[in-house]
C-alpha positions in Angstrom: 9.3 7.7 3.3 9.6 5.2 6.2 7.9 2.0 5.6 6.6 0.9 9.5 6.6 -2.7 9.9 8.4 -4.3 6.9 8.4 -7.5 8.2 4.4 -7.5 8.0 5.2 -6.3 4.3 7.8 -9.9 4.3 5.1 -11.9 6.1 2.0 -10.8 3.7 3.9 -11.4 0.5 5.1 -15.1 2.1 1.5 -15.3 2.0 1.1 -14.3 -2.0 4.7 -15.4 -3.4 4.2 -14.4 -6.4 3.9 -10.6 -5.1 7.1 -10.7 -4.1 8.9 -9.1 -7.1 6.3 -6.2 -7.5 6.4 -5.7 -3.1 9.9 -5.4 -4.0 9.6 -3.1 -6.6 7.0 -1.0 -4.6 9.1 -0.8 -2.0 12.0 0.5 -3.9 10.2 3.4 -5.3 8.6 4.9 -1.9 11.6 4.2 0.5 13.8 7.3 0.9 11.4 9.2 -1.2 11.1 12.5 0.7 9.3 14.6 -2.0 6.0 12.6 -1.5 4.7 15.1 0.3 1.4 14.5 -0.7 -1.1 12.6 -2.5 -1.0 14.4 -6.0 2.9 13.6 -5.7 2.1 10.3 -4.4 0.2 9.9 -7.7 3.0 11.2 -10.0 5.1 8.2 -8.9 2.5 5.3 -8.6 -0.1 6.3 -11.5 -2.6 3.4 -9.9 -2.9 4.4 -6.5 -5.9 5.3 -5.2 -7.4 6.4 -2.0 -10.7 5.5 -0.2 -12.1 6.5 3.4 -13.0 3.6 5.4 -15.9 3.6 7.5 -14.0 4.5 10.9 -13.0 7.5 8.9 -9.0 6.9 8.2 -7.8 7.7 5.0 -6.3 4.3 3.0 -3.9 4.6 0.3 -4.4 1.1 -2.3 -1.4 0.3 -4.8 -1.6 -2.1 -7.3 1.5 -4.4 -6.9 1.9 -5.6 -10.8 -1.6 -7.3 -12.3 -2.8 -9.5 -9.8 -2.1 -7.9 -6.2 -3.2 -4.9 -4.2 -1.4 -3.5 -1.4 -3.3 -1.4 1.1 -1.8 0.8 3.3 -2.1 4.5 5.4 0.5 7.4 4.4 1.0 9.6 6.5 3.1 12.8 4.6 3.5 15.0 6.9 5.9 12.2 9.4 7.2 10.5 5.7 5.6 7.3 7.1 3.7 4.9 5.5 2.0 2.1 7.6 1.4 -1.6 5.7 -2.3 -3.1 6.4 -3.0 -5.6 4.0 -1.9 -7.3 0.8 -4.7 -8.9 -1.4 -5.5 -10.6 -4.5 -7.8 -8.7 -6.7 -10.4 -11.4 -6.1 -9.8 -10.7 -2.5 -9.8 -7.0 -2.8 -12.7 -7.2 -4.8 -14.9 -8.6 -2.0 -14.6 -5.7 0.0 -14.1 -7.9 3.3 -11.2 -6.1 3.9 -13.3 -2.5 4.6 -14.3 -4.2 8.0 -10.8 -4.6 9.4 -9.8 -1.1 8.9 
């Protein structure tokens, strides 16, 4: 798995210091993963993930990044590429604000 844009992964955990050991960590454990091949997989690795349609109809892929952060981001499997949207709190998560900018 390629992750597109890791600076925007860099810039949103400047943001949230504190997220910047479990971004790490994330990171880690998806790059150069070519068996993710799909979600159930996907799972396997990152028990917490989840995955929610927005309302344009994209498919969203949301890790929890250690207790207090939630990283949002699209997958796509089948070009092992995974696209970095948004890193939240789980206060800000929790307002659902975020659903509007997807």
């Amino acid at each position: 798995m390629r992750i597109i844009k890791n600076s925007r992964l860099k810039a949103l955990a400047a943001q949230h210091p504190a997220s910047l050991p479990a971004a790490n960590h994330w990171k880690k454990h998806i790059t150069g993963k070519p068996d993710i091949t799909n979600f159930a997989q996907l799972r396997a690795r990152f028990p917490h993930a989840d995955q929610i349609t927005t309302k344009s109809g994209r498919t969203a892929t949301i890790f929890n990044l250690g207790n207090h952060y939630r990283l949002i981001t699209a997958i796509h499997y089948n070009r092992q590429i995974t696209y970095i949207f948004l890193l939240l709190t789980h206060a800000e998560y929790d307002k659902n604000n975020w659903r509007n900018e997807l």
